[in-house]
C-alpha positions as CSV (number, residue, x, y, z in Angstrom):
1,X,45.9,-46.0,-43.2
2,X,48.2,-46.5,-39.7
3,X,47.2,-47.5,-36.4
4,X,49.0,-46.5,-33.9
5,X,48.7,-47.7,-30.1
6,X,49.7,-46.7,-26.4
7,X,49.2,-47.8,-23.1
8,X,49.3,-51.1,-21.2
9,X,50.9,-53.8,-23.2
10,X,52.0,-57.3,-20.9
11,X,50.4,-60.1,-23.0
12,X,50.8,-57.7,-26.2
13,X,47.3,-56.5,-26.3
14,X,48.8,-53.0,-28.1
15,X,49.8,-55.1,-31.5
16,X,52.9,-53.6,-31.5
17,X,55.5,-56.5,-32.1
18,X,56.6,-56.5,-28.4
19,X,54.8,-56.8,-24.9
20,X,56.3,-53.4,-23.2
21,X,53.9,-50.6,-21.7
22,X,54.9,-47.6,-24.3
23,X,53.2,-44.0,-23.7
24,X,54.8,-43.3,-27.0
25,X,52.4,-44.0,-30.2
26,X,53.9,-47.0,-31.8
27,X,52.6,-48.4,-35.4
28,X,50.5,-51.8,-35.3
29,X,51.8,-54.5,-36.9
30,X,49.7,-57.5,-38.6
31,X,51.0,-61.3,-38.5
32,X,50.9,-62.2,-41.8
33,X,49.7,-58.8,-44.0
34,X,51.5,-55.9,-45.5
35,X,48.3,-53.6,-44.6
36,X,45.2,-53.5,-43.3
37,X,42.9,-54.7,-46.3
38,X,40.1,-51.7,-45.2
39,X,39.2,-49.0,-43.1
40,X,38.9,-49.4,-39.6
41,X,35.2,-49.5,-38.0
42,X,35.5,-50.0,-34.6
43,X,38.4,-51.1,-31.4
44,X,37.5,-52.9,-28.5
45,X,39.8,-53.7,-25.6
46,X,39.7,-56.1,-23.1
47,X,41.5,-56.8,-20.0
48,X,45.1,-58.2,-22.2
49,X,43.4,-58.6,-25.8
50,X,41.8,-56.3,-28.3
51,X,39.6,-56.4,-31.2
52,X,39.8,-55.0,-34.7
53,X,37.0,-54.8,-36.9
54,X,37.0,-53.3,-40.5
55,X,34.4,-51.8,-42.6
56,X,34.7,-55.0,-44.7
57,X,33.6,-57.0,-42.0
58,X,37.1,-58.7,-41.1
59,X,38.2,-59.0,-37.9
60,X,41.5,-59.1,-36.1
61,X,43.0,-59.9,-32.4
62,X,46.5,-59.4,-30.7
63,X,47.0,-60.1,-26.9
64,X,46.0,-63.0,-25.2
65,X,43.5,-64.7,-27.2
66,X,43.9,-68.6,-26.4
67,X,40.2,-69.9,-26.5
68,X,40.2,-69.1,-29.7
69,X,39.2,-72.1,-31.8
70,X,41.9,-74.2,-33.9
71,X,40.1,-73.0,-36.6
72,X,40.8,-69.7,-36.3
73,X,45.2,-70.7,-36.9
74,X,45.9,-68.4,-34.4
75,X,48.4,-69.1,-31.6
76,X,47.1,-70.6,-28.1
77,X,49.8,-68.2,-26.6
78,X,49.8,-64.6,-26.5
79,X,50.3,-62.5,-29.0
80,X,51.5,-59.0,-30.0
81,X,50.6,-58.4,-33.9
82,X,47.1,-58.6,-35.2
83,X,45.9,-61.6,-36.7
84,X,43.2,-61.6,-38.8
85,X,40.3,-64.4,-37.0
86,X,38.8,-66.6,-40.2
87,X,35.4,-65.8,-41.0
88,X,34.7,-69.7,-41.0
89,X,35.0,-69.3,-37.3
90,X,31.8,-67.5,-37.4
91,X,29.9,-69.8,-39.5
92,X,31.3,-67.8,-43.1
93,X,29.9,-65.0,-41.8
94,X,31.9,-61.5,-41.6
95,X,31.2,-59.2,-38.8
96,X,29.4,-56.7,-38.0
97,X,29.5,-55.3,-34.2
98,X,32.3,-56.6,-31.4
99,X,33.1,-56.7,-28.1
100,X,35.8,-57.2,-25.4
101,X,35.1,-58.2,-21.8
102,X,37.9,-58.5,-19.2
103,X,38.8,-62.2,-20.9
104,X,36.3,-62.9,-23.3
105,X,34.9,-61.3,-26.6
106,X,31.5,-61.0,-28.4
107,X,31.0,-61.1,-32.2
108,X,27.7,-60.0,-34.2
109,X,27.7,-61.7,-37.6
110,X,26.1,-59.4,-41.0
111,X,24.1,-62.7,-40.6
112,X,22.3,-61.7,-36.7
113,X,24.1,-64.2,-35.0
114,X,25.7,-63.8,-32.1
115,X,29.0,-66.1,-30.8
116,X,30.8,-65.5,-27.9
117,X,34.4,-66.7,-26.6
118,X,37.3,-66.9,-23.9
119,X,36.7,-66.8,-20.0
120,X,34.0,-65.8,-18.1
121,X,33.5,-67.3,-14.4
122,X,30.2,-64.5,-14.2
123,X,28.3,-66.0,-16.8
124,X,30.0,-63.2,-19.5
125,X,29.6,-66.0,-21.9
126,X,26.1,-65.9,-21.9
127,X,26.3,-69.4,-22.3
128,X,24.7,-71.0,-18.7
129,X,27.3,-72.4,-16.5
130,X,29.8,-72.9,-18.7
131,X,32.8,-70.7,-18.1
132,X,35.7,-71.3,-20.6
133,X,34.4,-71.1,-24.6
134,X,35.9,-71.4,-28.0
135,X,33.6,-69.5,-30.4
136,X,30.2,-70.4,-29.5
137,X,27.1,-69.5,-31.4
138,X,23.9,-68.5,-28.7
139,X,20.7,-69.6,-29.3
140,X,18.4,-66.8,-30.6
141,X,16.6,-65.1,-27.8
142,X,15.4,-62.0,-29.3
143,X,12.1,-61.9,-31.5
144,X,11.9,-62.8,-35.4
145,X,12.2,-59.3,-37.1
146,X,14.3,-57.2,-35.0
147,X,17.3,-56.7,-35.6
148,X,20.4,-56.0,-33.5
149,X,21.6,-52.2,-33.7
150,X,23.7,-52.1,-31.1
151,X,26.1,-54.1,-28.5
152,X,28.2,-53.0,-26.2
153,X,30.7,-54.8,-23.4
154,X,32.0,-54.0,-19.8
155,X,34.0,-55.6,-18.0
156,X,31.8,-58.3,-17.1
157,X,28.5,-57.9,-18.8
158,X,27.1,-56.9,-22.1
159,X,24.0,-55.6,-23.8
160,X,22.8,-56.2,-27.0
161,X,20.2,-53.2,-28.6
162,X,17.4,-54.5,-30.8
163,X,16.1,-52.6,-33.6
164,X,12.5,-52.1,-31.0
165,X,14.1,-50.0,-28.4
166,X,14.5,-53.8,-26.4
167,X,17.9,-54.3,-24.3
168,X,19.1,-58.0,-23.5
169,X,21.9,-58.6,-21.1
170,X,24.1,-61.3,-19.6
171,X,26.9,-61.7,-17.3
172,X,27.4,-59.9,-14.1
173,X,24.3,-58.2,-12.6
174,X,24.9,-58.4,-8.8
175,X,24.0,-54.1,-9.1
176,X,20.8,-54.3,-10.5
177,X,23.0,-53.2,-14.1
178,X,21.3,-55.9,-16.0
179,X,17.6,-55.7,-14.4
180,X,15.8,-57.3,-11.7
181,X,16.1,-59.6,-10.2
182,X,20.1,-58.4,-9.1
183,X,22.7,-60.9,-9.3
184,X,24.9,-63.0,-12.0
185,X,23.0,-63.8,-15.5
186,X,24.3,-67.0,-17.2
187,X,22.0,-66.5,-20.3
188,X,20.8,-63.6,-22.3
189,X,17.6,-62.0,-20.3
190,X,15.5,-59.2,-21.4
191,X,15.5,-55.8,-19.2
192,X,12.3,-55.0,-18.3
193,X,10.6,-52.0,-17.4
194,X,12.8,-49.1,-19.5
195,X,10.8,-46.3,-19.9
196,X,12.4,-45.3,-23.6
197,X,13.0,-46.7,-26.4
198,X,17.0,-47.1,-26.3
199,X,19.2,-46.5,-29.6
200,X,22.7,-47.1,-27.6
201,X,23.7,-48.9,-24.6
202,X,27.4,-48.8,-22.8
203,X,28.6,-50.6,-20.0
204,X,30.3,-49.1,-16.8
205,X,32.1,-51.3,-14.5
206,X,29.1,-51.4,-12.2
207,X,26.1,-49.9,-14.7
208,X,24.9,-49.8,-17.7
209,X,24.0,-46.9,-18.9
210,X,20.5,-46.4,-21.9
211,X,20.5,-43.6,-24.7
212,X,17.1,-42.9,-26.7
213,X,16.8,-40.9,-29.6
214,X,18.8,-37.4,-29.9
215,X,15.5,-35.8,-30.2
216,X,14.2,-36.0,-26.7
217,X,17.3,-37.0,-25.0
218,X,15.9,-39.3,-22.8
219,X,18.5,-41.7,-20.8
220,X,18.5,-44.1,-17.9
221,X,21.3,-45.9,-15.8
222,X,20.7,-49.1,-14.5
223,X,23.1,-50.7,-11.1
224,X,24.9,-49.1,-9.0
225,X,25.3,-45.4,-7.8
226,X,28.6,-45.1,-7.1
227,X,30.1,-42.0,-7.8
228,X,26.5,-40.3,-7.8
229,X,26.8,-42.0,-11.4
230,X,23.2,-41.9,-11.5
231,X,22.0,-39.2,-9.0
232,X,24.4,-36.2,-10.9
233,X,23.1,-37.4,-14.0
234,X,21.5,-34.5,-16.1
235,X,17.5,-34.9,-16.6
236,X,17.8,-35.4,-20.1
237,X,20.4,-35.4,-22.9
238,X,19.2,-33.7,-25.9
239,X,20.3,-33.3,-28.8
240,X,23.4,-35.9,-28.0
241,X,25.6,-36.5,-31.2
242,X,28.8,-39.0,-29.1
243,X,28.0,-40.9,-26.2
244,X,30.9,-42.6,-24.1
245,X,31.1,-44.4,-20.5
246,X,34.5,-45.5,-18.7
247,X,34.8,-48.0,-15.8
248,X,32.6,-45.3,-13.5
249,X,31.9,-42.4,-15.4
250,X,30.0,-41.0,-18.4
251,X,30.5,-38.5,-21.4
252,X,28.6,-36.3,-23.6
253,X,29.2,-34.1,-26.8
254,X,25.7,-32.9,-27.8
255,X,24.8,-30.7,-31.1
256,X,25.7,-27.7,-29.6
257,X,29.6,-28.8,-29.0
258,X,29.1,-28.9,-25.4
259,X,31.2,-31.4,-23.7
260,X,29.2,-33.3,-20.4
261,X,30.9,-35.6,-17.8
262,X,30.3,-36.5,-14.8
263,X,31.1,-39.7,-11.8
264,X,34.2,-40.6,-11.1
265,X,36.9,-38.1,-10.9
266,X,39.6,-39.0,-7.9
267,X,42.4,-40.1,-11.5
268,X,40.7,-37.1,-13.7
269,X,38.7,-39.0,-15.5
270,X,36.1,-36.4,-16.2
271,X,38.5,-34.3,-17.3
272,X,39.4,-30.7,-16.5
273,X,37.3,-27.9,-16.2
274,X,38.7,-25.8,-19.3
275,X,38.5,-28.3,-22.3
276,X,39.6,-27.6,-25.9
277,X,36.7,-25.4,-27.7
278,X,34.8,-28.6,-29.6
279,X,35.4,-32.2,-28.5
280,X,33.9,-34.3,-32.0
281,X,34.1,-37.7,-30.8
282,X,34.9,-39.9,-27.6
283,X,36.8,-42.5,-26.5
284,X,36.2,-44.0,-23.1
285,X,38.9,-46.3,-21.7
286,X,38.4,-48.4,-18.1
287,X,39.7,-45.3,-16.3
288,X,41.0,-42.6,-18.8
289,X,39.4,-41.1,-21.9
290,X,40.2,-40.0,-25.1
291,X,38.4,-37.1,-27.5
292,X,39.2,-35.8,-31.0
293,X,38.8,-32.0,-31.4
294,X,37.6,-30.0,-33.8
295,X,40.7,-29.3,-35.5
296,X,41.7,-32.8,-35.2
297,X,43.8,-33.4,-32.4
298,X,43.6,-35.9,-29.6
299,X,42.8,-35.3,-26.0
300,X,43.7,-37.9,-23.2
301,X,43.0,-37.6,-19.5
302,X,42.7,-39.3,-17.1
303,X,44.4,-42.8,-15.2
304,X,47.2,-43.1,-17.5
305,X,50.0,-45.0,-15.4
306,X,50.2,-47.5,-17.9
307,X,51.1,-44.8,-20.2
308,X,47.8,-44.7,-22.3
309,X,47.6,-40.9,-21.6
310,X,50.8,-40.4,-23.5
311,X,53.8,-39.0,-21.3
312,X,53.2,-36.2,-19.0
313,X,51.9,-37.9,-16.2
314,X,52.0,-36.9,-12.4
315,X,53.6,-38.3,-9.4
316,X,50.1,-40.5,-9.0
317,X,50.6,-41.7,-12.8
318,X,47.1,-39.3,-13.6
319,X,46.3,-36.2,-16.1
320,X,44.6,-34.7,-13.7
321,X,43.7,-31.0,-14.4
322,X,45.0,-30.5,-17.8
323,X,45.0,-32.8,-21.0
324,X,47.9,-34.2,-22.9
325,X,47.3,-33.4,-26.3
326,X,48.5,-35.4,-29.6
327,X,48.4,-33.3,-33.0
328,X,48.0,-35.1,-36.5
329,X,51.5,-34.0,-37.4
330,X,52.9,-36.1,-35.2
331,X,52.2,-38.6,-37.6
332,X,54.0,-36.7,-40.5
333,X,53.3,-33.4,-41.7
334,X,50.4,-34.9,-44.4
335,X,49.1,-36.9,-41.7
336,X,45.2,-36.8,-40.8
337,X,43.4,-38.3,-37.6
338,X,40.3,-40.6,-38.8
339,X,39.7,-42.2,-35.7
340,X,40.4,-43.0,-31.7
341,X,39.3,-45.7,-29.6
342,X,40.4,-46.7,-25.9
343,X,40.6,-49.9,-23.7
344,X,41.6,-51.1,-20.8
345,X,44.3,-49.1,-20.1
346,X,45.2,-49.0,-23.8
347,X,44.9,-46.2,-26.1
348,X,44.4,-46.2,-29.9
349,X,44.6,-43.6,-32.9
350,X,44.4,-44.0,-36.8
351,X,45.7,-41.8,-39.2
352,X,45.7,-41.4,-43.6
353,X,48.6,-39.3,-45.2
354,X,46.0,-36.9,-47.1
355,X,48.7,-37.4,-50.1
356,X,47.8,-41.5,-49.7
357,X,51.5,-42.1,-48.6
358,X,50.7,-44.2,-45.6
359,X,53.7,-43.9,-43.2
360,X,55.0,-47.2,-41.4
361,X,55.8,-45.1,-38.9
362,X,55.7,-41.9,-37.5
363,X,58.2,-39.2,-38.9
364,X,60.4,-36.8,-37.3
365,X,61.1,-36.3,-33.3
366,X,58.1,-34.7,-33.0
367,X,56.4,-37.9,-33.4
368,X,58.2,-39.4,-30.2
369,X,56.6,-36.9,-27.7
370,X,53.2,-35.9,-26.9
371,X,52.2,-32.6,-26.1
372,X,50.8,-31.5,-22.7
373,X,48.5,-28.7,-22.8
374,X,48.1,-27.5,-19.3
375,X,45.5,-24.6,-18.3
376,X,46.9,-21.4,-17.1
């Protein structure tokens, strides 16, 4: 397995070896291992760090992770390969869900625990007034027998999903995105009055946005309306299969392969109006997004002056009526996509050599350019 990465890079949040923006895929590199040790389960990106966790529970940072705890033997200064965080950090514990706010991180231990880390003068911590945090377990708040299914991170608040339907939240929730009463939330606080019972939660810039089960497709969105993110929302989502929210919009892919966006759209974000045929997954970044097709090729759209669209930008840095597209032979002609996952800014993409010859790095020139697809 490769990971590849693209997009904003200044305190080396890509993993790349280097701290230069790149709209060219470039292989990750680890600190102090030949490979990773197992698949990939989930990417989260923060404002100049980002978060690797793998299906063995091990997690790993690059970027600009200096309230990490000395513990952790991980450099106070930035930096730009992934190193693996101890699991004694987390109590022995390995992980099971993370997240990245603008400077801080949240970690979900197999265990239940939550800690949290890193910067947050909004109470993103969730630990009362203090705003600077190396690994910190919370307190339990949520009720003996539930379990956490699902957390999620924006760039200043987060919401943890227990296994009743209940959402918790902390940080900033001057919108009304974490509840009433509106305004900053120093320590985790239930959300009352939701009129589902939520499976998945994801946090825009200014809302959070509530998924129930598949079945009946109920949603809600809590905070702001900018963007008409809550007023052009469809009544219900049925039948949802891949769920994704940027900075200030929100995406769909239901059963029947149709593709659903809709707020923000002055950079493209929502993407243009003729799409490839099936979109099987998405990746929302702050202000671009990023969808594997059917026939497993990437889509990017969207705010990509950082790069994190992939070249074939316009004179705004956007892809803004078309998509750039990014096909697994890029990667080598063996090469298949397994997974994608976007930040702030940054871009991500793993691939297997389906003859389980994993390539250091991509092969041939094809590999050095993406594709733009634009409609005719």
């Amino acid at each position: 397995m490769t990971l590849y990465a693209f997009g904003s890079n200044g305190c080396g949040q890509l993993g790349i070896g280097d701290t230069e923006d790149t709209d060219v895929p470039q292989p990750c590199q680890l600190l102090d291992e030949k490979e990773w040790p197992s698949p990939i389960r989930s990417i989260k990106g923060g404002g100049s760090h980002t978060l690797v966790l793998l299906e063995s529970g091990e997690l790993f940072v690059t970027g600009s992770v200096s309230k990490l705890s000395p513990d952790a033997n991980i450099s106070t200064e930035p930096i730009s390969k992934y190193s693996r965080i101890p699991s004694k950090v987390f109590g022995g514990s390995k992980v099971r869900f993370c997240s990245a706010l603008w400077e801080a991180s949240v970690i979900v231990t197999t265990t239940d625990e939550i800690y949290t880390f890193g910067i947050g003068l909004k109470g993103e911590l969730g630990l009362g007034a203090a705003k600077e945090a190396l690994p910190r377990k919370l307190d339990r708040f949520w009720p003996q027998g539930e379990e956490i299914v699902d957390l999620t991170s924006g760039m200043s608040h987060t919401l943890v999903v227990l296994s009743n339907g209940d959402v918790y939240g902390w940080g900033n929730g001057r919108k009304g995105q974490l509840g009433e009463p509106a305004g900053l939330v120093w320590m985790p606080r239930k959300i009352d009055n939701i009129a589902l019972k939520v499976v998945r939660a994801l946090c825009g810039r200014e809302f959070s946005y509530l998924v129930g089960n598949p079945n009946n497709g109920h949603h809600t969105i809590l905070g702001s309306d900018k963007h008409d993110i809550k007023s052009a929302a469809p009544p219900t989502i049925t039948g949802w299969k891949d769920v994704g929210a940027s900075w200030g919009s929100i995406f769909i892919i239901n059963v029947s392969d149709d593709f659903i966006a809709w707020g923000r759209n002055d950079h493209g974000q929502t993407g243009p109006e003729r799409r490839p045929e099936i979109f099987a997954r998405i990746a929302a970044g702050s202000e671009h997004a990023l969808a594997l097709t059917g026939d497993g090729t990437v889509a990017a759209w969207g705010w990509g002056e950082h790069g994190n669209c992939g070249p074939g930008v316009d004179s705004q840095g956007d892809v803004k009526g078309w998509w750039n597209s990014l096909h697994p032979y890029r990667f080598g002609k063996n090469s298949k996509i397994l997974g994608i996952a976007a930040g702030c800014a940054t871009s991500f993409v793993w691939t297997v050599d389906q003859n389980h010859e994993f390539p250091s790095e991509p092969k041939g020139d094809g590999a050095r350019k993406l594709a733009r697809d634009k409609p005719s």
